[in-house]
N, C-alpha and C positions, 0 to 999 in steps of 0.2 A: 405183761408177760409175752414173751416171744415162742416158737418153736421149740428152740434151742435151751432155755430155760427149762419149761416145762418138761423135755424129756431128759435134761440133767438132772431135774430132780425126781420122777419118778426112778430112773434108772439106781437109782443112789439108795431105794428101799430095800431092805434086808428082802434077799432070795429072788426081787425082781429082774424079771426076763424082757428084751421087747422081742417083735415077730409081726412079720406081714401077713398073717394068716388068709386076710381076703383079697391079695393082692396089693401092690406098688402101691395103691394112694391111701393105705389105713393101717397106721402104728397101733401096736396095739400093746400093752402092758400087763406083764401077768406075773401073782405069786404063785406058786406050787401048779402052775397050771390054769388058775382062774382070771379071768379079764378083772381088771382093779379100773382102767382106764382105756379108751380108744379115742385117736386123734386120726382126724383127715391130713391128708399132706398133697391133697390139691387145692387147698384154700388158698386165697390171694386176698390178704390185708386184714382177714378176719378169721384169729385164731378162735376154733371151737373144738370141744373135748366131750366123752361123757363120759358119766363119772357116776360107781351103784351110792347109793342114799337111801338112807332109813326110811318108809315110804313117807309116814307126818313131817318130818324134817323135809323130805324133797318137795310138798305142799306146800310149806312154809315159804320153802326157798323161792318157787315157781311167785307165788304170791308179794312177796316183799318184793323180787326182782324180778320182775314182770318180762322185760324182752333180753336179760342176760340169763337167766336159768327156765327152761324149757323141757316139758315131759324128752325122753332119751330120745332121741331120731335113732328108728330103726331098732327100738330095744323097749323090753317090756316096762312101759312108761311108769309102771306103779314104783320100778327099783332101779329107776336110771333117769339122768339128767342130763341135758344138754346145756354145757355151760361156753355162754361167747365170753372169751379174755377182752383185756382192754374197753372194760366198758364198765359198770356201776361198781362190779368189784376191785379190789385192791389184789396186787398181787399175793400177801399174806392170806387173802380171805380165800383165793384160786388154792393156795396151796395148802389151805384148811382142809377143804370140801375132796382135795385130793387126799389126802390124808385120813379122811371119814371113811372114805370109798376101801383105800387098800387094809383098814384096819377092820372093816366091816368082813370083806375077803380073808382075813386072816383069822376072824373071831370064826368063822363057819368049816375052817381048815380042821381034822382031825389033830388031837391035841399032839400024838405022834410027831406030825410034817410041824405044829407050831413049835417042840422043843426042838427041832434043825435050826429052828430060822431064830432060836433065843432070844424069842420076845417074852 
């Protein structure tokens, strides 16, 4: 998974938004307002992302794949994961764990903002 993948597809999620909120080098992903995903975009050859997770599930994850899933750099480690691309996961499996992340954001959304986004 490249850049350019990766925010084609988050961008492709019902209601999501991107925004540099911390400045030029951090994409960042949101539905209704809430971060789903944050990408660096000063990295050179080594795409990394984080991405919120169920806390036992981002244990598991941290555990099974040792130096591609990582407590969240710079985010409350219990509910975010630092995931490197290109490396023990497959691209399907990157865009699972994306997919956890924005549906997890979207289950804690006011049922209101969920019938906009007709999920």
């Amino acid at each position: 998974m490249n850049i350019e993948q990766l925010r084609e597809y988050c961008i492709c999620k019902k209601g999501a938004t991107e925004e540099l909120p911390f400045g030029p080098d951090t994409l960042v992903f949101k539905v209704a307002g809430k971060v789903f995903l944050l990408v660096g975009l000063d990295q050179i050859g080594k795409l990394s992302f984080n991405v919120k997770c169920d806390p036992e599930y981002a244990v598991e994850l941290r555990e099974k794949y040792e130096s591609t899933v990582l407590p969240g750099y710079h985010m409350n480690k219990k509910h975010w994961n630092t995931v490197y691309a290109n490396q023990a996961l497959s691209d399907k499996e990157l865009f699972a764990l994306i997919d956890h992340s924005y549906d997890l954001i979207v289950k804690a959304l006011p049922l209101k903002i969920r019938e906009t986004l007709s999920l």
